[in-house]
Each structure stands twice: as structure tokens, then as C-alpha cells.
N, C-alpha and C positions, 0 to 999 in steps of 0.2 A: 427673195423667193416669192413667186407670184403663189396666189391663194384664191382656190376657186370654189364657190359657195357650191352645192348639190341641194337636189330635193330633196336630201334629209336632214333634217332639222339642225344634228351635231355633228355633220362629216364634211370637212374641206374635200379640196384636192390641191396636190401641190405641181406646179409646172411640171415636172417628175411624174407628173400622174400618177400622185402616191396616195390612197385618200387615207385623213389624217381623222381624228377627232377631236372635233374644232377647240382651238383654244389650251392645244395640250401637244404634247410632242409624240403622244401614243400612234403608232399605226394600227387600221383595223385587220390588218392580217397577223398583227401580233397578239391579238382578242383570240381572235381564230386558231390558231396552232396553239392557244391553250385550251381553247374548247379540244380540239382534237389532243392533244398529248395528255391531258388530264383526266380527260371530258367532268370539265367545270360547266357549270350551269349559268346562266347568267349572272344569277344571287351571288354565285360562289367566285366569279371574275368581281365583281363589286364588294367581295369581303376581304379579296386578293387585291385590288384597287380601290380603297375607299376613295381617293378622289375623283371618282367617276361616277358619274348619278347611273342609274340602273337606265332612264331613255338616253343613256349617253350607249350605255351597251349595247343597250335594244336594237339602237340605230346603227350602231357597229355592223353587228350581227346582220340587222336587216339590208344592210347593203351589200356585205360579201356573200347572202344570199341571192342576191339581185344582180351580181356581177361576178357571181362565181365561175363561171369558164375564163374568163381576161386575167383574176387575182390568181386562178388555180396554174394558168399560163406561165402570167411573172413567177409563180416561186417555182414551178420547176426548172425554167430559164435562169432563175438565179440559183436552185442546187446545183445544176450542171455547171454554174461557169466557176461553183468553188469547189465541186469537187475535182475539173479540170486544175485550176491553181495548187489544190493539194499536188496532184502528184504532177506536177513542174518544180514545187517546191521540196529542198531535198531536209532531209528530218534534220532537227537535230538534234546533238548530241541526248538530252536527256530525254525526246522521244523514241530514239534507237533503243536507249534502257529499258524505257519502259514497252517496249512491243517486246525486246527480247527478253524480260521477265514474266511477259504474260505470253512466252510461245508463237509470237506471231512473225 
């Protein structure tokens, strides 16, 4: 996998044009969907991740600000292509149970 440095200090990019936090397997869109599903504060993603320094976050952060119509692009291109695969894919058995115990 190639690894491509950014102007910020802790963010790869991966050929993938995945931008990474350097030196770790974290993606920064995976910072981000817990700012939003939790809304964690930065502090509170570095008490959630101790091994990420706070300008590790920072720099998260400040790049999927700075790139936010391309990141916000890719994930909904990537919900649509599993919500598509959901229903290609047929349940199974023990999710039939479970939709028809919960009425669905």
C-alpha cells in the first residue's frame, strides 16, 4: 500500500485515497461518525482512544473539515452500495426470527 504524506502533520493518505492517522490503522472518518453518533468532543475521542494524542485528533478533525464535501461524498457512496447488497442478500434464518419477533 502506497502512503501519501498531507499538509497535516498526523494524516496519510492511502492509494485508496483513504486519509489515515499516520502511524495507526485508524481512519479519520471513523473520528468523525463518532463526533456525530455520540457527539464526543475531541477530549472525549482521546479518552475513547488513549492512544491517540489530542493533535492526533485535532488533525483528524481539521482535515475532514477541510475535505468535507469528497469524505461526506465517499460515505454516502459507500451506504448506498451496502444498503444495495443488503437486499441482494436473502436473510437468514436467525434474522427472519428475529424481524418476525420484532413485527417486521
Amino acid at each position: 500500500m502506497t502512503i501519501t504524506e498531507t499538509r497535516y502533520e498526523h494524516i496519510v493518505v492511502t492509494d485508496q485515497q483513504i486519509p489515515l492517522i499516520a502511524g495507526t490503522t485508524m481512519k479519520v472518518i471513523e473520528l468523525v461518525l463518532e463526533t456525530q453518533a455520540y457527539g464526543w468532543s475531541a477530549e472525549e475521542l482521546h479518552f475513547q482512544h488513549p492512544y491517540l494524542s489530542l493533535g492526533q485528533i485535532y488533525s483528524a478533525l481539521a482535515y475532514y473539515w477541510d475535505h468535507k464535501e469528497a469524505l461526506d461524498a465517499d460515505r454516502t457512496q459507500r451506504d448506498e452500495k451496502v444498503a444495495a447488497l443488503r437486499q441482494k442478500t436473502p436473510l437468514t434464518p436467525l434474522h427472519a426470527r428475529i424481524q418476525a419477533q420484532r413485527g417486521q
